[in-house]
BALOBA-1460 file (C-alpha; in Angstrom, 3 decimals):
// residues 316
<rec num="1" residu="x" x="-0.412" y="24.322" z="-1.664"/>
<rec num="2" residu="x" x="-0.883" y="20.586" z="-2.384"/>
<rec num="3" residu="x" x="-1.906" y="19.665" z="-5.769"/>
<rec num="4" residu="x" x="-4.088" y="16.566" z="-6.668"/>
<rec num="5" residu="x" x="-4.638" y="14.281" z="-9.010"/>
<rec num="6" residu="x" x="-7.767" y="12.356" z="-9.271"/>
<rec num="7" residu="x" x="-8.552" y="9.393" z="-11.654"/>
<rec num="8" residu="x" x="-12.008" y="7.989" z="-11.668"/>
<rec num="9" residu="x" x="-13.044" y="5.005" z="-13.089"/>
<rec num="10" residu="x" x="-16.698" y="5.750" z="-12.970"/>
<rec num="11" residu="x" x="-18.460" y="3.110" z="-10.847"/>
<rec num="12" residu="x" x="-19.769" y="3.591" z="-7.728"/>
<rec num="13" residu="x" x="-21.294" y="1.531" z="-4.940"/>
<rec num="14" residu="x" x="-24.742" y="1.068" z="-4.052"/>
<rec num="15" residu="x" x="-25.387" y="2.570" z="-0.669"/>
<rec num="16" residu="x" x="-27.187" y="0.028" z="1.050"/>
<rec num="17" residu="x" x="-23.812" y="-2.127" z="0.841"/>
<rec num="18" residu="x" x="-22.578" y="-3.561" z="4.416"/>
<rec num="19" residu="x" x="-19.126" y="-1.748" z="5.572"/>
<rec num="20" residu="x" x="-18.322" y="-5.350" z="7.106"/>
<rec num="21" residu="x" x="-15.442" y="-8.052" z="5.978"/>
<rec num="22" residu="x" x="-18.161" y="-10.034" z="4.670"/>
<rec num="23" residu="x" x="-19.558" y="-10.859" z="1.186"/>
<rec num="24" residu="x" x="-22.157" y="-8.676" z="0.063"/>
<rec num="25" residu="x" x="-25.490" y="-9.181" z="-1.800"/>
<rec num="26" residu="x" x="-24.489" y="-6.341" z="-4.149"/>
<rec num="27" residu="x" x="-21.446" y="-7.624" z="-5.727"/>
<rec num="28" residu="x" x="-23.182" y="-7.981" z="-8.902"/>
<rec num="29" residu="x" x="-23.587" y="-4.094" z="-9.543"/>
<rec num="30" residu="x" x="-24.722" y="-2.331" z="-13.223"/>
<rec num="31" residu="x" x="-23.504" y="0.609" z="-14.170"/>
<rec num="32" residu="x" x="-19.070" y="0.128" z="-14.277"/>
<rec num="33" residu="x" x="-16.719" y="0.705" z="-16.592"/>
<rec num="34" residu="x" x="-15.024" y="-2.484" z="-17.557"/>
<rec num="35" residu="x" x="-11.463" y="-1.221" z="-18.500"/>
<rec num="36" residu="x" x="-10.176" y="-4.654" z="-19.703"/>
<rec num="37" residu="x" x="-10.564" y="-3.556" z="-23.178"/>
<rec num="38" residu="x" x="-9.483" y="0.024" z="-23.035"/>
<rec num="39" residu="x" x="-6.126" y="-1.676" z="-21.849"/>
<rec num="40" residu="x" x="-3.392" y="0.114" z="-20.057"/>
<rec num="41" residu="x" x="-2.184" y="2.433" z="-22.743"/>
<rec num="42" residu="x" x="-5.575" y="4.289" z="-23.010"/>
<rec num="43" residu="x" x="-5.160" y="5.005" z="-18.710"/>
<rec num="44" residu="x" x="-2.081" y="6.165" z="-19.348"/>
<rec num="45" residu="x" x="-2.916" y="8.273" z="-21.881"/>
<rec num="46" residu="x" x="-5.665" y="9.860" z="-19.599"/>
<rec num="47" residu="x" x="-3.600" y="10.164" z="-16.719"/>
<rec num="48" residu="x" x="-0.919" y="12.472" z="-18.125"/>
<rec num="49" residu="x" x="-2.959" y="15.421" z="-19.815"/>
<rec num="50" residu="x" x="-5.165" y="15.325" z="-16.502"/>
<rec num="51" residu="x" x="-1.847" y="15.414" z="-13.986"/>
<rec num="52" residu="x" x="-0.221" y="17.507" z="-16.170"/>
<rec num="53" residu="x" x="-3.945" y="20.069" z="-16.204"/>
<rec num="54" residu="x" x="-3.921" y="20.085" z="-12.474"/>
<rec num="55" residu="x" x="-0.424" y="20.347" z="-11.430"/>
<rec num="56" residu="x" x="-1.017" y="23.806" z="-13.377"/>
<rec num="57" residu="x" x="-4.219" y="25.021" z="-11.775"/>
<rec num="58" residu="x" x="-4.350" y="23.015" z="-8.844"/>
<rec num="59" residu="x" x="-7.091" y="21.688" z="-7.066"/>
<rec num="60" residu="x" x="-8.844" y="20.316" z="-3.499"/>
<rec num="61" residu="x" x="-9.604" y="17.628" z="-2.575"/>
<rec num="62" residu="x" x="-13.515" y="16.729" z="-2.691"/>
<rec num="63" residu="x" x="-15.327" y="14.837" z="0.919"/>
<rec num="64" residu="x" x="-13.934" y="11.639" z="1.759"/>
<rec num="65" residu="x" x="-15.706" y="8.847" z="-0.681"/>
<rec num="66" residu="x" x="-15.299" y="4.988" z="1.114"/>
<rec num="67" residu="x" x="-15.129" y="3.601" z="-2.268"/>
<rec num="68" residu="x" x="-11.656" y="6.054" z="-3.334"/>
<rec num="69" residu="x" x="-7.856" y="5.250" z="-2.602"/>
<rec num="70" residu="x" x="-6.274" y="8.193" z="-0.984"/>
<rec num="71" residu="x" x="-2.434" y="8.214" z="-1.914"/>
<rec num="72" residu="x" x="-0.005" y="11.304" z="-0.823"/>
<rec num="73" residu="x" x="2.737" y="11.815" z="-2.729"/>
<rec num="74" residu="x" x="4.093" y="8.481" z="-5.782"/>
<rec num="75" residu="x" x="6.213" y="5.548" z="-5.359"/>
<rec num="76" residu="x" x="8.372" y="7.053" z="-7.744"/>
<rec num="77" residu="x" x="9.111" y="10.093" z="-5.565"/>
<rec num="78" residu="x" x="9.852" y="7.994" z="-2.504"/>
<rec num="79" residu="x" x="12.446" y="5.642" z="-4.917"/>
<rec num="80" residu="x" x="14.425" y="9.270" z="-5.543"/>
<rec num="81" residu="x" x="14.550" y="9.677" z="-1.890"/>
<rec num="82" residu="x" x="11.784" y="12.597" z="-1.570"/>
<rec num="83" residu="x" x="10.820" y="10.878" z="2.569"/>
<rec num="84" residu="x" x="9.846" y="14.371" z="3.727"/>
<rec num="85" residu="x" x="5.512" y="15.284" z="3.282"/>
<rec num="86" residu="x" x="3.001" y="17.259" z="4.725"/>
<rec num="87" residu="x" x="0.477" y="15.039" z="5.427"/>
<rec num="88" residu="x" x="-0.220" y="14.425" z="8.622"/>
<rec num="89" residu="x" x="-1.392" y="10.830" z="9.969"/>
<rec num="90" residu="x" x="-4.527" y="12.815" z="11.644"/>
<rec num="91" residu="x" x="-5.375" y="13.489" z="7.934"/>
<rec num="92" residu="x" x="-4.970" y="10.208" z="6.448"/>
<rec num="93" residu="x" x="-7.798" y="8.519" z="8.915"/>
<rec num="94" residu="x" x="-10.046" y="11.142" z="7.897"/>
<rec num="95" residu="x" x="-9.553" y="9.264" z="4.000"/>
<rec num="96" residu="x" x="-9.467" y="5.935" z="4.963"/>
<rec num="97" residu="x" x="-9.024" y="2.815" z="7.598"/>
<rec num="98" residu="x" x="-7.041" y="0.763" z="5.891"/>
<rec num="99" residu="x" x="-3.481" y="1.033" z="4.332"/>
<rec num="100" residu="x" x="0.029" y="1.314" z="4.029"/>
<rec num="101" residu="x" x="2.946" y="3.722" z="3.849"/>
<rec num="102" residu="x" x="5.992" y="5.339" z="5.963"/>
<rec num="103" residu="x" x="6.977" y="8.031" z="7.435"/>
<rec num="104" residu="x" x="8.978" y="11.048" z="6.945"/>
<rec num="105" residu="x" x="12.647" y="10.683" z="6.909"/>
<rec num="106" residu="x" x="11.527" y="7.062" z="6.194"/>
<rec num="107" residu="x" x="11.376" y="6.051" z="9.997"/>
<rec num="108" residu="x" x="10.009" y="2.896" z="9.633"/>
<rec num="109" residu="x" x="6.570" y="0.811" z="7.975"/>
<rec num="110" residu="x" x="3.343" y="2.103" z="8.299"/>
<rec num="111" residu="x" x="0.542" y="0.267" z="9.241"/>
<rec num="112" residu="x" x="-3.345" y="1.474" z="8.873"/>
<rec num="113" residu="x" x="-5.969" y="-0.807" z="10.197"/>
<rec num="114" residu="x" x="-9.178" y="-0.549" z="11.697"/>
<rec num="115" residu="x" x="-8.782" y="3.074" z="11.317"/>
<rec num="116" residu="x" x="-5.311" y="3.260" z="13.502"/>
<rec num="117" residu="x" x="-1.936" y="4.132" z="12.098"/>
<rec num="118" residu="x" x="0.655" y="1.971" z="13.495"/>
<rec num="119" residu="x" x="4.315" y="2.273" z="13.234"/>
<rec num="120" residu="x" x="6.731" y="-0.415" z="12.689"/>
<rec num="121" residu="x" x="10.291" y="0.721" z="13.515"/>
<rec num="122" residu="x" x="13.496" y="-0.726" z="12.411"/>
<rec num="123" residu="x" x="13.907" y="-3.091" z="15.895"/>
<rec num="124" residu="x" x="10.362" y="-3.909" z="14.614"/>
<rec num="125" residu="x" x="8.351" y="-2.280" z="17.821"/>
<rec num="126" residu="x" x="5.001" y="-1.400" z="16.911"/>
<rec num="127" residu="x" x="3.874" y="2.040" z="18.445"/>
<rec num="128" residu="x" x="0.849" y="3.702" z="17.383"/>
<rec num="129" residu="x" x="1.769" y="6.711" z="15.354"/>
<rec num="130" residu="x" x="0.111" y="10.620" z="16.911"/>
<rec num="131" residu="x" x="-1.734" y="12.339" z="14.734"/>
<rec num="132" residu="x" x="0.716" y="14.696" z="14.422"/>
<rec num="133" residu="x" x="3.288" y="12.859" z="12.401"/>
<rec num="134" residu="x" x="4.089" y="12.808" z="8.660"/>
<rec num="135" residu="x" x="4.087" y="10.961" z="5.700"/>
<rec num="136" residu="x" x="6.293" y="11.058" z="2.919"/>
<rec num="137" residu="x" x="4.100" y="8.700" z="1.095"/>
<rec num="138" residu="x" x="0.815" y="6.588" z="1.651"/>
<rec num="139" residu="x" x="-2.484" y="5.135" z="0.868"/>
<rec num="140" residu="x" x="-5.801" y="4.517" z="2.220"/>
<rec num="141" residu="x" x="-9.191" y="4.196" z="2.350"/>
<rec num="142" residu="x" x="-12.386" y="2.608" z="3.969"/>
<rec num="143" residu="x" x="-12.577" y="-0.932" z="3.408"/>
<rec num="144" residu="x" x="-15.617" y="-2.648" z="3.094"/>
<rec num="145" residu="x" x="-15.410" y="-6.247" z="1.369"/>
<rec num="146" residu="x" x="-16.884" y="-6.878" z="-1.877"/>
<rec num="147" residu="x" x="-15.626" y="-10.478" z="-2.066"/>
<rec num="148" residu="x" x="-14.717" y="-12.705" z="0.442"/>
<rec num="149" residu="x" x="-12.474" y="-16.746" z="0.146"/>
<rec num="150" residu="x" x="-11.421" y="-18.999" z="3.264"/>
<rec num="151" residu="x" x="-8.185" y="-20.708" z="2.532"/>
<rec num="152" residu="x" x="-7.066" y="-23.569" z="4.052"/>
<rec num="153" residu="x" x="-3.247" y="-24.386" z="3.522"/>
<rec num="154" residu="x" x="-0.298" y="-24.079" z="3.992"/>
<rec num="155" residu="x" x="0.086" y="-21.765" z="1.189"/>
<rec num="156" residu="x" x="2.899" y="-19.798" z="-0.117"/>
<rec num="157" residu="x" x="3.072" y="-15.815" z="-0.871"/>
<rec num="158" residu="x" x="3.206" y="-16.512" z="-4.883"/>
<rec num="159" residu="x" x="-0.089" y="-19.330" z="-4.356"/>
<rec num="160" residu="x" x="-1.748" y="-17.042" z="-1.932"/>
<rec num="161" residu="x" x="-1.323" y="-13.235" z="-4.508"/>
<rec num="162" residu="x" x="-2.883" y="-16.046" z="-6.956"/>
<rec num="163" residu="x" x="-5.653" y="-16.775" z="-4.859"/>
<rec num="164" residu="x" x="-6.428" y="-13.298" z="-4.438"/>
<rec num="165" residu="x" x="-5.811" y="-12.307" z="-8.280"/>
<rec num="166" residu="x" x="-9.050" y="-14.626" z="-9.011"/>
<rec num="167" residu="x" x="-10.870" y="-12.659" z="-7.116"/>
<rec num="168" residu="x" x="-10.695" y="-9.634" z="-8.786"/>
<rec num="169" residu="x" x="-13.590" y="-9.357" z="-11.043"/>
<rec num="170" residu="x" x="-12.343" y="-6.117" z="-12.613"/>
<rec num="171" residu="x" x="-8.141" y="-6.378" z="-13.779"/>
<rec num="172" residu="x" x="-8.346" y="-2.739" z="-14.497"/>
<rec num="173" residu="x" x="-9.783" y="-1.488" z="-10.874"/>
<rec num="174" residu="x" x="-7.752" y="-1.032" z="-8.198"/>
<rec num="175" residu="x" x="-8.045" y="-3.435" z="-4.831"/>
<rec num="176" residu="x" x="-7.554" y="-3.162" z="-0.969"/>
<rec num="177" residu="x" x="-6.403" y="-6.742" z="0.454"/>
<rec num="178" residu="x" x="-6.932" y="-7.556" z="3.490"/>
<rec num="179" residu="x" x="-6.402" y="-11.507" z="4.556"/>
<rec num="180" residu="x" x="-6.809" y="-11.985" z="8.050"/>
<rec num="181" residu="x" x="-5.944" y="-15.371" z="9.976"/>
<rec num="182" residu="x" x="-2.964" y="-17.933" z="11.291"/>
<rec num="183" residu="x" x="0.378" y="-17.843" z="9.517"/>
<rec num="184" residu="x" x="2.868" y="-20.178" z="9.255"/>
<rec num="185" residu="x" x="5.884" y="-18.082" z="8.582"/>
<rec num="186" residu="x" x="5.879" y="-14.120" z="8.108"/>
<rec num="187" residu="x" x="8.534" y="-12.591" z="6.693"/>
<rec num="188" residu="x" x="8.639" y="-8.918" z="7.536"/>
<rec num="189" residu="x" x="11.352" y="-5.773" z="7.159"/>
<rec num="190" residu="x" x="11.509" y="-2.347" z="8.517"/>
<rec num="191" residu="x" x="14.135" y="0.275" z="7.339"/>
<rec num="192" residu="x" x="16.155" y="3.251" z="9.422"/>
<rec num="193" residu="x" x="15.019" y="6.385" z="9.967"/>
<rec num="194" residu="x" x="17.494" y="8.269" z="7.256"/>
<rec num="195" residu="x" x="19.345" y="11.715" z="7.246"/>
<rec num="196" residu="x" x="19.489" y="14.437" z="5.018"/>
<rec num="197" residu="x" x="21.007" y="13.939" z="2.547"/>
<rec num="198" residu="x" x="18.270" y="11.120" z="1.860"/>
<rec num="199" residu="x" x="19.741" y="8.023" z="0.093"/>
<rec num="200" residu="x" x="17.780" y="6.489" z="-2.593"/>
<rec num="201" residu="x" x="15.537" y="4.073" z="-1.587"/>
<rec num="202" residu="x" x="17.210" y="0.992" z="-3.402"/>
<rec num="203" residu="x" x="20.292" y="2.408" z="-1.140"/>
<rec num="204" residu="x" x="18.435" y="2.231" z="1.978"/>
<rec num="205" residu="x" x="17.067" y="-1.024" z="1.598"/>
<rec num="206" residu="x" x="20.959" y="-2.471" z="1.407"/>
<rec num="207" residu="x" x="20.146" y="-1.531" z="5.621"/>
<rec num="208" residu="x" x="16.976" y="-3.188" z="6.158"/>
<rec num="209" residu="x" x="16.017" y="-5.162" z="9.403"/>
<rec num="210" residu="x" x="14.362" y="-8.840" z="8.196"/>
<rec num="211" residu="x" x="12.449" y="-10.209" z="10.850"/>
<rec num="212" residu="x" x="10.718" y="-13.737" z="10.750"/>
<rec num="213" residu="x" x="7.186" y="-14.292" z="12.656"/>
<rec num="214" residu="x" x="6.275" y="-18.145" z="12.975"/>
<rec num="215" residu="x" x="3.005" y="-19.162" z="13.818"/>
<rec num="216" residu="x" x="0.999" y="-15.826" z="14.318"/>
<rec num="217" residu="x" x="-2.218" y="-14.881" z="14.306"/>
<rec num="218" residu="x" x="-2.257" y="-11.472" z="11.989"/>
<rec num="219" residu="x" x="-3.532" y="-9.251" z="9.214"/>
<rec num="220" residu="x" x="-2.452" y="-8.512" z="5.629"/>
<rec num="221" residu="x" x="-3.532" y="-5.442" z="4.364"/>
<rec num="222" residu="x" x="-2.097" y="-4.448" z="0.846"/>
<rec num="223" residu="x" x="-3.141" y="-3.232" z="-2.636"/>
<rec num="224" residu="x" x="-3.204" y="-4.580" z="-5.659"/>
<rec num="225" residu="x" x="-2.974" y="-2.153" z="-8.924"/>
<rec num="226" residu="x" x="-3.300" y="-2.324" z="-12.552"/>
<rec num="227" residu="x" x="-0.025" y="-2.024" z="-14.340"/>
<rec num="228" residu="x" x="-1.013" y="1.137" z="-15.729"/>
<rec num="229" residu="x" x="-0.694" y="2.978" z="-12.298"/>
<rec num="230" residu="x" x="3.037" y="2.016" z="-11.888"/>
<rec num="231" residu="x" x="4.180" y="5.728" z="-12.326"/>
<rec num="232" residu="x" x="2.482" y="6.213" z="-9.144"/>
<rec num="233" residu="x" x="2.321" y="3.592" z="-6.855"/>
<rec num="234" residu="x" x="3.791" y="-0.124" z="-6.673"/>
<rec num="235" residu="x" x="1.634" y="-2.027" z="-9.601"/>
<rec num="236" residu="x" x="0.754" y="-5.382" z="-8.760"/>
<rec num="237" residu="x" x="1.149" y="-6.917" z="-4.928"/>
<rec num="238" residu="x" x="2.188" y="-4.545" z="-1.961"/>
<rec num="239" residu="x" x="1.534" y="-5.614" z="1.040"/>
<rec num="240" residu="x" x="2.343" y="-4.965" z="4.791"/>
<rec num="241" residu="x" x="1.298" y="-7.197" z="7.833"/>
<rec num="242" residu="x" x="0.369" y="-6.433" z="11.642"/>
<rec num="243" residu="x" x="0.148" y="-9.115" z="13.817"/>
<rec num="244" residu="x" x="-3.432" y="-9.328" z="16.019"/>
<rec num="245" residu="x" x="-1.292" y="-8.527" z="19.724"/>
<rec num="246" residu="x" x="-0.044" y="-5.896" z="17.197"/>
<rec num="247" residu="x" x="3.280" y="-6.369" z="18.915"/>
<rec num="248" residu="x" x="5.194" y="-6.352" z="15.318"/>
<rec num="249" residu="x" x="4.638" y="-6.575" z="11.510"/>
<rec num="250" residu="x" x="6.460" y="-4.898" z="8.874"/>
<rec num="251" residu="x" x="6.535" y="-4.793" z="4.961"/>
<rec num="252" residu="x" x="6.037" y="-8.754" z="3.592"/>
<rec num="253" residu="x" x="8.840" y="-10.017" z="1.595"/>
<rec num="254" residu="x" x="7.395" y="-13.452" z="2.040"/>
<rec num="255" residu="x" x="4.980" y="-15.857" z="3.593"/>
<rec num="256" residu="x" x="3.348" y="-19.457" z="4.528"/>
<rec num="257" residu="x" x="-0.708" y="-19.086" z="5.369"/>
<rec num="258" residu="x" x="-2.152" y="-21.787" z="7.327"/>
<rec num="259" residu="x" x="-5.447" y="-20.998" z="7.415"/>
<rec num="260" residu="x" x="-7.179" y="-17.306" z="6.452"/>
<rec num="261" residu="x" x="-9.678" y="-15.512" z="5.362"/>
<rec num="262" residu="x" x="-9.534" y="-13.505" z="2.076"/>
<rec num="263" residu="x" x="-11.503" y="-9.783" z="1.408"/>
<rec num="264" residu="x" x="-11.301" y="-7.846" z="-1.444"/>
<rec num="265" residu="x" x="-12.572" y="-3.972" z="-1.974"/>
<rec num="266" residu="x" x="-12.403" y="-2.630" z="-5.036"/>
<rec num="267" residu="x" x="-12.359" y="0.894" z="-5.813"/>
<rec num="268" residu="x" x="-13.473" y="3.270" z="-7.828"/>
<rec num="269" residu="x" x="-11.255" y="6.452" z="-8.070"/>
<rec num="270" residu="x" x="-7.964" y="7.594" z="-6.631"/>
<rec num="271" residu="x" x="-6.875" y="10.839" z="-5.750"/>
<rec num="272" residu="x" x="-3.065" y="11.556" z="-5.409"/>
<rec num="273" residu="x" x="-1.855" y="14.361" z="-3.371"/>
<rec num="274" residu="x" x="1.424" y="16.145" z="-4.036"/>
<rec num="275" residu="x" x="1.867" y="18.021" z="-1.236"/>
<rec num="276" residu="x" x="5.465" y="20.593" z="-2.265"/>
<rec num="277" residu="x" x="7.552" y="19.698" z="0.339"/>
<rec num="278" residu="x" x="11.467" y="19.947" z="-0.010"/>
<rec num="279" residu="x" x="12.709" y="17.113" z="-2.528"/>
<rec num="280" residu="x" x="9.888" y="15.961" z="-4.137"/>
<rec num="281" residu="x" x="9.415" y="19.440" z="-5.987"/>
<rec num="282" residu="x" x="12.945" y="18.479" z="-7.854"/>
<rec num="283" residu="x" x="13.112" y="14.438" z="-7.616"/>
<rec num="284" residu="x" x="13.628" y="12.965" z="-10.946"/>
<rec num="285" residu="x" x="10.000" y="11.418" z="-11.182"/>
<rec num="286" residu="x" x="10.558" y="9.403" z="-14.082"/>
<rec num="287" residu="x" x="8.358" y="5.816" z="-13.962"/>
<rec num="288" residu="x" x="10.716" y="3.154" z="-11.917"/>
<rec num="289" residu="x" x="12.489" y="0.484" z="-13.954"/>
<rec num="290" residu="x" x="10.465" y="-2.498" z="-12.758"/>
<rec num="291" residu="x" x="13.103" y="-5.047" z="-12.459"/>
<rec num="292" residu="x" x="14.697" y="-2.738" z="-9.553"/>
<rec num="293" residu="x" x="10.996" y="-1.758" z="-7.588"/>
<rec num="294" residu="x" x="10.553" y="-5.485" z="-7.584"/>
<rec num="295" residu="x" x="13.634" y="-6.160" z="-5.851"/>
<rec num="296" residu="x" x="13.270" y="-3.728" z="-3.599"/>
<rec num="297" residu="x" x="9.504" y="-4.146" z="-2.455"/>
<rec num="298" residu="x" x="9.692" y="-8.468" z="-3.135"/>
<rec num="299" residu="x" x="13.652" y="-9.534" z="-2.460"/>
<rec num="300" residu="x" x="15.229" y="-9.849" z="0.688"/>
<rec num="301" residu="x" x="18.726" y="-8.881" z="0.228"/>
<rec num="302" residu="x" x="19.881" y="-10.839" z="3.291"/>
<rec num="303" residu="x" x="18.436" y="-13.765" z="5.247"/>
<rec num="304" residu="x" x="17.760" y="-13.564" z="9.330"/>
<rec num="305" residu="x" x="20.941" y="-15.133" z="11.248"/>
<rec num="306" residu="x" x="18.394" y="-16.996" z="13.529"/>
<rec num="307" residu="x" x="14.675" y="-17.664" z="12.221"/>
<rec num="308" residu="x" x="12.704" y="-15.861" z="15.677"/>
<rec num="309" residu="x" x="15.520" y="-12.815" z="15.940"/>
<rec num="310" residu="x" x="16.241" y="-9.418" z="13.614"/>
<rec num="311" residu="x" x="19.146" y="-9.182" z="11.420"/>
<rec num="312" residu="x" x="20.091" y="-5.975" z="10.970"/>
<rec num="313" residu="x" x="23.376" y="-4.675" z="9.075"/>
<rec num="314" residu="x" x="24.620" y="-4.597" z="5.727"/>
<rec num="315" residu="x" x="22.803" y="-6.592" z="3.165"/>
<rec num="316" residu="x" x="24.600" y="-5.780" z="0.179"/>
């Protein structure tokens, strides 16, 4: 039986709000909870007697909501090496359009836009993924822009998460990203499918693929969390990108924008599945040091031999 934990931040959209990547007349709303002043340490403190309530009595899942993140499984299970779920990709479009993840035995980058899941394998082919497969961990939901920025560069990755960090009205909310346009430079990696027994991730990423993309029309589409959801998904920047042939993509380790096109969705609650499948029912969950999930989601631990061709070996 899958348990679930749900954290709501008590602010919902208006109904009449467009579901398009444009900037709504609503943005403006009455009626949320502004966090900022609670702080982290009170959302912590809420999130473990409520995790620790339901992972005793259990619970399902309530109708898809547009304005909730859907996550299966926690970033800190997938660091232990727990890349075996339940959830099927079939299921995950029924939560959401939009997002990012794997799959099990870590076979590659996931990819969820426009309401396909795409997967981005280690030689960094893009198939799209049946319904049928599994994920060890991901999240989604329907995005529908709340705030929308053109920018003209070229702009770096650390200029470009700025650019998007002033948009976010609310620090304390959690955000889909999605920043669609022309990019100088992509860099991308994928990661082998593993076998049991399953590495640690910071092991696995020692065999990553880096792949660089120059001058490609494409899509980000990320998250970006409050600190105080670390124990349970990458805080800060995560993002993954899809080119618009979607002939490759991967997870970003870095980038040059030329010229995009910025949309932000906040959201108001996210549910967290843990579906009991084989190792995350003993991983060692404890929170990840954050010095070592940085490296591993932000730091290429080789550099491509040629700039247009995969490197793929060793990066230790």
């Amino acid at each position: 039986m899958g348990i679930w934990l749900w954290i709501g931040l008590h602010r919902r959209k208006p109904d009449h709000c467009s579901t398009q990547c444009r900037l709504r007349p609503c943005l403006r709303r009455q009626g949320r909870l502004d966090l900022r002043q609670e702080g982290a340490r009170h959302m912590r403190a809420l999130i473990a007697p409520i995790a620790a309530a339901l992972m005793i009595a259990g619970c399902s899942p309530g109708p898809a909501d547009p304005e909730t993140l859907y996550q299966t499984s926690t970033i800190t299970a997938l660091m232990a090496g727990a890349y075996d779920g339940r959830t099927r990709c079939g299921q995950l479009t029924a939560r959401g359009d939009f997002g990012l993840g794997t799959f099990n035995a870590l076979d590659g980058e996931m990819v969820v836009l426009d309401g396909v899941v795409y997967q981005v394998r280690v030689d960094d082919r893009v198939s799209r993924a049946g319904d049928a497969m599994r994920t060890p961990f991901a999240v989604v939901t329907f995005f529908d822009a709340d705030a929308i920025s053109t920018v003209v560069g070229p702009i770096a990755l650390a200029q470009l998460r700025s650019q998007v960090d002033s948009l976010l009205a609310k620090p304390n909310l959690p955000y889909a990203v999605r920043i669609d346009g022309l990019f100088k430079r992509v860099t991308v990696r994928s990661v082998p499918r593993q076998n049991r027994p399953y590495p640690e991730l910071a092991e696995v990423v020692k065999d990553q693929a880096i792949f660089e993309l120059h001058d490609v029309r494409g899509t980000v589409i990320g998250f970006a969390l409050p600190q105080a959801l670390g124990a349970l998904n990458v805080a800060g920047h995560h993002w993954h990108f899809l080119t618009a042939d979607r002939n490759a993509g991967g997870h970003v380790l870095d980038l040059v924008a030329d010229k995009v096109t910025i949309c932000i969705d906040d959201c108001d609650s996210l549910y967290v599945a843990f579906a009991a499948a084989g190792k995350l029912t003993r991983a060692d969950l404890t929170p990840p040091d954050p010095d070592v999930l940085h490296r591993i989601e932000n730091q290429p631990m080789c550099r491509p031999t040629h700039p247009t061709l995969p490197f793929a070996g060793n990066c230790a």
